[in-house]
C-alpha positions as CSV (number, residue, x, y, z in Angstrom):
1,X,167.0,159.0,104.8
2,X,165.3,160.8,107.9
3,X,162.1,159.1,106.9
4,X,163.5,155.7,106.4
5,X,165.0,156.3,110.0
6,X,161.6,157.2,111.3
7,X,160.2,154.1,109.6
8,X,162.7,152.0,111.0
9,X,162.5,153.6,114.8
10,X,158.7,153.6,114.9
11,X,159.0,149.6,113.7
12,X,161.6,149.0,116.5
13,X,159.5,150.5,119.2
14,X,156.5,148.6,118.0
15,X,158.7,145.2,118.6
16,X,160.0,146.6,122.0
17,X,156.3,147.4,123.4
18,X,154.9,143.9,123.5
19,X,158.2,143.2,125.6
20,X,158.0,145.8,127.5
21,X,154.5,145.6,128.5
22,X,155.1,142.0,129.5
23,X,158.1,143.2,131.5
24,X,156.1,145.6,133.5
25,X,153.3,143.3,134.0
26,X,155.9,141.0,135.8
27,X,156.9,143.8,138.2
28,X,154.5,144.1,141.2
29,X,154.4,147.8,142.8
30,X,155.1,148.6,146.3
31,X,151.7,148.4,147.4
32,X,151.1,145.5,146.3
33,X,154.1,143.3,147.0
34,X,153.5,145.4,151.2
35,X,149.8,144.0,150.8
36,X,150.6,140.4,149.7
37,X,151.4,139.6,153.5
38,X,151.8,135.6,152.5
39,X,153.8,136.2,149.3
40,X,151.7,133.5,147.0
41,X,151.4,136.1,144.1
42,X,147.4,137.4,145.3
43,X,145.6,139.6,147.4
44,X,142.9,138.4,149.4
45,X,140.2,141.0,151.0
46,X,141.8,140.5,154.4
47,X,145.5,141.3,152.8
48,X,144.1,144.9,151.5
49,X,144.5,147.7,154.0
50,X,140.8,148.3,156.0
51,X,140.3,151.9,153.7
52,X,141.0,149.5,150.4
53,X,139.1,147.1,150.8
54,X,135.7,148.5,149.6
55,X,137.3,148.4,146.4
56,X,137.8,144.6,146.4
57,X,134.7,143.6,144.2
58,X,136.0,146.0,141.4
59,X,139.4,145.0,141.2
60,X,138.8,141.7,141.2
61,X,137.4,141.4,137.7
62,X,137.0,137.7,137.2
63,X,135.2,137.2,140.9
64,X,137.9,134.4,142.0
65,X,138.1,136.2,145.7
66,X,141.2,136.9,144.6
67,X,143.1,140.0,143.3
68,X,145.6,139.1,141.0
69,X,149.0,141.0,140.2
70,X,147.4,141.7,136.6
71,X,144.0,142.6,138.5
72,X,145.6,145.4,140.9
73,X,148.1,146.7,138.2
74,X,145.2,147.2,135.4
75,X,143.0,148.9,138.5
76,X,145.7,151.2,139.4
77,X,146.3,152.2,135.2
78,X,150.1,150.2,135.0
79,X,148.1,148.1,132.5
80,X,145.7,149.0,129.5
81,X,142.3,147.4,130.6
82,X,141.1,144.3,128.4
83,X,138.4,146.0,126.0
84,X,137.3,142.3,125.2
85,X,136.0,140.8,128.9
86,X,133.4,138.4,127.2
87,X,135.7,137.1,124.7
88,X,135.8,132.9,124.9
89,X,139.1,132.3,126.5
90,X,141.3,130.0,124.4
91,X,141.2,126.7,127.2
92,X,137.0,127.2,126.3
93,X,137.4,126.9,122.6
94,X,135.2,124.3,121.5
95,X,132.7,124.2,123.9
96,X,128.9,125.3,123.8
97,X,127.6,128.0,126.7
98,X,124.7,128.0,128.2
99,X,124.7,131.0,130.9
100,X,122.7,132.1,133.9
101,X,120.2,128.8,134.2
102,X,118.0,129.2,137.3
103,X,118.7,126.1,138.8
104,X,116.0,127.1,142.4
105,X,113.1,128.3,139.7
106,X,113.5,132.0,141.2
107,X,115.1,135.4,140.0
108,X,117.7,135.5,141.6
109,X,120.9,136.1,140.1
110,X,123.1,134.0,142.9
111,X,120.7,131.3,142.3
112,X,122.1,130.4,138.8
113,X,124.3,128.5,136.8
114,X,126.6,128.2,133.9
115,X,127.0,125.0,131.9
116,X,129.5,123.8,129.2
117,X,129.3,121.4,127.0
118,X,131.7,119.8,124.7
119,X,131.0,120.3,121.3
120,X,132.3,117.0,119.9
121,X,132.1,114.2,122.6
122,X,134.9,111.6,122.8
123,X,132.3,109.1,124.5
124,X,128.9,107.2,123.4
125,X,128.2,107.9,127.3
126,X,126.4,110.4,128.7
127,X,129.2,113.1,130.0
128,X,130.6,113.0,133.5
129,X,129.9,116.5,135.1
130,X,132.6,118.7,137.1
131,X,131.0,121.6,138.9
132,X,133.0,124.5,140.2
133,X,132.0,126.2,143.3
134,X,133.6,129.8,144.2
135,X,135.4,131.3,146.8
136,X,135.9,134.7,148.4
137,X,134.6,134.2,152.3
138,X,131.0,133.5,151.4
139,X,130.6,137.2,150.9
140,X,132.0,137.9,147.8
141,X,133.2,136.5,144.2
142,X,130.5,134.7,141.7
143,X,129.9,131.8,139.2
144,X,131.2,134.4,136.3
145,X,135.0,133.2,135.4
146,X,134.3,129.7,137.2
147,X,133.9,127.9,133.9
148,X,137.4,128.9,133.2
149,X,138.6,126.8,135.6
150,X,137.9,123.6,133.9
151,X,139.4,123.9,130.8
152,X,141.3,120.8,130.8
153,X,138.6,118.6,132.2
154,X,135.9,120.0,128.9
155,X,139.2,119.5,126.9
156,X,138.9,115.9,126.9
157,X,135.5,115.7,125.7
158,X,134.3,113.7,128.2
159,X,133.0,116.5,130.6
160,X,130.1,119.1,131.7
161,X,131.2,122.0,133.1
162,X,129.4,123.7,135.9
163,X,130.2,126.9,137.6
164,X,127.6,127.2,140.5
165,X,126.6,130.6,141.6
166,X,125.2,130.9,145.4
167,X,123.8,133.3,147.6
168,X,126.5,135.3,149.8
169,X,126.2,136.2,153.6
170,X,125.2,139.6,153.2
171,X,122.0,138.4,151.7
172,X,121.6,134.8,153.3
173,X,122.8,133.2,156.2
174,X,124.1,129.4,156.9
175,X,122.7,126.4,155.8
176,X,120.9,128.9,152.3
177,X,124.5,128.5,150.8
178,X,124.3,124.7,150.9
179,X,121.1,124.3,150.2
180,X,121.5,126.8,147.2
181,X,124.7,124.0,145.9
182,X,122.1,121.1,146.9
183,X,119.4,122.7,144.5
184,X,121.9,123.1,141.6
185,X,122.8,119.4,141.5
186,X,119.3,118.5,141.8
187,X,118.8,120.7,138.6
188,X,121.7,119.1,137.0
189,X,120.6,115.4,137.7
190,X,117.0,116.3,136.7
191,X,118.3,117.9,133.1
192,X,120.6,115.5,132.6
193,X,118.8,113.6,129.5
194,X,118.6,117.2,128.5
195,X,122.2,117.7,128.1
196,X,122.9,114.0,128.0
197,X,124.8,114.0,131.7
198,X,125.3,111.1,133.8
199,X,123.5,111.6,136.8
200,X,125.5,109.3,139.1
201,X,128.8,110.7,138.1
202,X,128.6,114.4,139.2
203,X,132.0,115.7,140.9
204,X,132.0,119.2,142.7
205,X,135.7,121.1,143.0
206,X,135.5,123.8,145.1
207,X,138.2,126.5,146.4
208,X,138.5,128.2,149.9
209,X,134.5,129.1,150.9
210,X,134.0,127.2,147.8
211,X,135.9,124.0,149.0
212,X,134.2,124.1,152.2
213,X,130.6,123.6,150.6
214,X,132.3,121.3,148.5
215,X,133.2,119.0,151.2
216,X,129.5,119.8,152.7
217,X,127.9,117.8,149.7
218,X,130.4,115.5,150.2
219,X,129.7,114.5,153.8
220,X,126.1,115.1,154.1
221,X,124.5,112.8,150.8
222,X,122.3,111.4,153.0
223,X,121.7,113.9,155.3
224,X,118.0,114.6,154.4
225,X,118.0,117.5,156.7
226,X,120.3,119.5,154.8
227,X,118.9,119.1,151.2
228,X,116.8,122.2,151.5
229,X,113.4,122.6,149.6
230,X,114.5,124.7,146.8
231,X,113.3,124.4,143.4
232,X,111.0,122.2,141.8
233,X,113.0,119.0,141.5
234,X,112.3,118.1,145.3
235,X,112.9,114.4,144.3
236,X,115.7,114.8,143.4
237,X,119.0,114.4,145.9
238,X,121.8,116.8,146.2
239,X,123.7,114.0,146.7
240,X,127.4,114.3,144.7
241,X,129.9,111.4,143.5
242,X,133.2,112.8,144.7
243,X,134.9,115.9,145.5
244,X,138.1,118.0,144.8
245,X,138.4,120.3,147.6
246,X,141.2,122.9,147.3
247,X,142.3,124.4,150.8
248,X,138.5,124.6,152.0
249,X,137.7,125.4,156.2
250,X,136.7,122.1,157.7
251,X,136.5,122.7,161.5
252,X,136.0,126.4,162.2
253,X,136.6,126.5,165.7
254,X,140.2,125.4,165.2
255,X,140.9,127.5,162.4
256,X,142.6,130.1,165.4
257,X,144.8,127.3,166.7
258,X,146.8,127.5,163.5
259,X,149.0,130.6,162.4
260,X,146.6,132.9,160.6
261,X,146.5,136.9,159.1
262,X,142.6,136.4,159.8
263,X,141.3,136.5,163.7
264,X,138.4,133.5,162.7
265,X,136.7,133.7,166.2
266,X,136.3,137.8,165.6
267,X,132.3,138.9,164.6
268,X,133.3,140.1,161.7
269,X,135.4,137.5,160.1
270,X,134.0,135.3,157.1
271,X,132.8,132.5,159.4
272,X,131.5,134.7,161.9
273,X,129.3,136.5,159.2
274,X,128.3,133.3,157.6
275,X,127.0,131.9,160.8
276,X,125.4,135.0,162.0
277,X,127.5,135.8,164.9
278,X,131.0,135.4,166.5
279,X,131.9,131.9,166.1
280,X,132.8,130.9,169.6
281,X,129.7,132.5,171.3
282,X,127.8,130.5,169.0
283,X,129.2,126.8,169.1
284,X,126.4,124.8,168.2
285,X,125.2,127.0,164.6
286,X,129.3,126.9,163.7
287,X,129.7,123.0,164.4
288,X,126.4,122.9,162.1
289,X,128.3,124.5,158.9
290,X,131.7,122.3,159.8
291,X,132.1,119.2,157.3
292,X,133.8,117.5,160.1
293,X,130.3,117.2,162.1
294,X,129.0,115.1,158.9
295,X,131.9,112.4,158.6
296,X,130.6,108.8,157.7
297,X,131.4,105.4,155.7
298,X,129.1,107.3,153.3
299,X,131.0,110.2,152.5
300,X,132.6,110.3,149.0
301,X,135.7,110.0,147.7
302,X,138.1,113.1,148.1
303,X,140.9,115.1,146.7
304,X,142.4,117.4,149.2
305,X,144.7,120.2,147.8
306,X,146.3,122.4,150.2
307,X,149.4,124.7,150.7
308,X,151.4,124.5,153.9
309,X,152.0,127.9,154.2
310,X,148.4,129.0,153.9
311,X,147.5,132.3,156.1
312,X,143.7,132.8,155.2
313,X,142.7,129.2,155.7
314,X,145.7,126.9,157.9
315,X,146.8,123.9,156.0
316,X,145.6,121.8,159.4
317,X,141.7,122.1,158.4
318,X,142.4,119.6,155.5
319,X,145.1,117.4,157.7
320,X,142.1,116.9,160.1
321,X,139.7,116.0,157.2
322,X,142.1,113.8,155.5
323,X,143.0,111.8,158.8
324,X,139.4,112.0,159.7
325,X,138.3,110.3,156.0
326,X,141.4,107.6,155.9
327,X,140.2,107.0,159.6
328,X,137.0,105.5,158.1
329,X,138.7,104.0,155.0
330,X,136.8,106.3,153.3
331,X,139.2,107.3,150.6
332,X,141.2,110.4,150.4
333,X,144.3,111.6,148.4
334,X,145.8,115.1,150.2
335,X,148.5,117.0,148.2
336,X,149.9,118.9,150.4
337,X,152.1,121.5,148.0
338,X,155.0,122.8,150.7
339,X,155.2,126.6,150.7
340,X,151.9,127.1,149.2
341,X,150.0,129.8,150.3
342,X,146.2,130.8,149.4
343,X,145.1,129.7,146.5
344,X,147.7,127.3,144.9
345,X,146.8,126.2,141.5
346,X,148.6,124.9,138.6
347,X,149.0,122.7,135.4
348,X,150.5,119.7,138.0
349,X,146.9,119.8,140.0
350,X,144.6,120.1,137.1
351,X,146.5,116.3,135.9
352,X,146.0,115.1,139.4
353,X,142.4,116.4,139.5
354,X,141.5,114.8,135.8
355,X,143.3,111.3,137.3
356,X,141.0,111.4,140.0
357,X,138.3,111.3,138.0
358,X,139.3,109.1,135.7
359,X,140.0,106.5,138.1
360,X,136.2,106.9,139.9
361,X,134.3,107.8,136.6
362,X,135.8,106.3,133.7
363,X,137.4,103.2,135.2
364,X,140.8,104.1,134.1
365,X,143.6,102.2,136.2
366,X,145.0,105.3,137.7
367,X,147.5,104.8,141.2
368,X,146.8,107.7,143.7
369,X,148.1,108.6,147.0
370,X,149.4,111.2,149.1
371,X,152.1,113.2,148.2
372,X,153.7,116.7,148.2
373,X,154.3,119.0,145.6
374,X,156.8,121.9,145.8
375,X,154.7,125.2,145.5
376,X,158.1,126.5,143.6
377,X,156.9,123.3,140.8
378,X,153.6,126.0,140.9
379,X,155.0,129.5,140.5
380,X,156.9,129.7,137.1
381,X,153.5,128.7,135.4
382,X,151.8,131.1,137.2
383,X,154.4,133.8,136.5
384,X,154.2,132.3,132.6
385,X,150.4,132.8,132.5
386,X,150.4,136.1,134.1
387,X,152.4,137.3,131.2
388,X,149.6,136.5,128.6
């Protein structure tokens, strides 16, 4: 009987610790719920005390720019650390990876890229392409995880996926980053027989630094200056056919007029250090890197996500964009999700983001216009998917 009892204990507690361990993984610690300043559920660098912070790059295991809660609890040993990194995630299943293309014909690890492609294509055409461009201040985060992103856009069968690796501001200053993106779509439209891409129907979807050099290949197409010489297919343009900007700067020498946990003007903030020196002293170089200096009838069509309660980047640098864009009936759809912070994402905006491009690639009578989206419609898949 005492070893049936045991039996029956040791098969209880093996039911109870899935439970428990998605319990726990639902409970943020002190430190982290002090850190996250903006309460949106992540940790940028410029949340993380000054000592921490040097730990940023290794807690943030899938080089978003953001620490998740799953990130910080597995780094400080509440959670057992995934064995299995490389393992395909399941929104990837059914796709072919190609990793680490130079797309600038040097050795550079930044200057690289990741493509995915469909294995069974729902089209006779060649496949639109959606390339994803990181965030984490220009400094840090990479193309590794960015593929990850797109699952539901390589779901239909009907999309490349990109994930666009660049060179940071500790290595390269302003305009190397865009002319690093301009290079990869160049690669892209020169390959695309290759791979069997459509050339003319490229989209880039950016977030935070990555949604501000979105929105820079969106406004500057034609801006022959800005194309950069990098790589071999010079005959090429960098040019892109729309853009899905989530909460990317647009005017950095407003970005201070706005409520904000990050002094923009200081020497040492993101902008500063991506310019090369204290944004206000240095007026002409920052109005060089701001989207909203390339604004034109030739600009592409945009989607403009953005939470209202946004502390690292103020929801007012994609009002101005937006207003700026419908200004020169350009269009633009914002969806401005109330009481978002840094880094909203959901199931909600990967359907608005696929309807986007459906209307502009495929043809597909889709009605889209400005609207708002509770951030509390976000959280419960976000608390859902964090217990996976």
């Amino acid at each position: 009987m005492i070893r049936e009892f045991k039996i029956t204990f040791i098969s209880c507690c093996a039911l109870l610790l899935p439970m428990l361990s998605a319990a726990q993984e639902l409970k943020p610690d002190r430190r982290f719920t002090e850190w996250d300043s903006d309460k949106d559920g992540k940790l940028t660098r410029e949340e993380l005390p000054e000592r921490n912070r040097k730990n940023f790059g290794r807690v943030d295991t899938d080089k978003d720019g953001f620490i998740s809660l799953r990130e910080h609890l597995t780094f400080v040993g509440r959670l057992p650390r995934n064995r299995n990194q490389e393992r395909q995630p399941r929104a990837l299943q059914g796709v072919k990876i190609e990793k680490n293309i130079a797309y600038a014909g040097t050795d550079n690890p930044r200057q690289a890229l990741d493509l995915a492609l469909p294995e069974k294509r729902a089209t006779d055409r060649p496949l639109a392409v959606i390339a994803y461009i990181h965030g984490g201040g220009w400094r840090q985060g990479s193309k590794d995880g960015g593929l990850n992103r797109l699952g539901a856009y390589l779901a239909t069968g009907r999309y490349a996926g990109v994930s666009i690796g660049y060179r940071l501001s500790g290595e390269a200053k302003w305009p190397q980053q865009l002319y690093d993106c301009k290079a990869a779509i160049r690669w892209l439209k020169a390959n695309s027989k290759k791979y069997g891409l459509d050339p003319k129907r490229i989209a880039v979807y950016g977030t935070s630094a990555g949604g501000h050099l979105v929105a820079m290949l969106g406004v500057t197409g034609n801006n022959k200056e800005l194309e950069g010489d990098l790589g071999p297919y010079k005959d090429y343009s960098g040019s892109v056919a729309a853009v899905l900007d989530y909460f990317g700067p647009t005017q950095f020498l407003l970005m201070n007029s706005k409520p904000s946990k990050i002094d923009h003007d200081a020497p040492r903030s993101p902008e500063s250090l991506l310019i090369g020196g204290a944004i206000q002293e240095n007026k002409e170089k920052t109005l060089h890197a701001a989207p909203m200096s390339y604004i034109s009838k030739k600009a592409c069509p945009f989607l403009i996500v953005h939470g209202t309660k946004d502390m690292a980047v103020p929801f007012h640098q994609s009002e101005i964009l937006d207003k700026a864009l419908d200004k020169l009936e350009v269009e633009s759809i914002l969806i401005r999700v109330e009481g978002g912070g840094h880094g909203v994402r959901g199931t909600p905006l990967d359907k608005l983001g696929l309807a986007f491009l459906e209307k502009h690639f495929w043809d597909k009578e889709v009605k889209l216009a400005d609207e708002t989206i509770q951030d509390s419609e976000l959280r419960p898949q976000r608390r859902e998917k964090s217990s996976k």
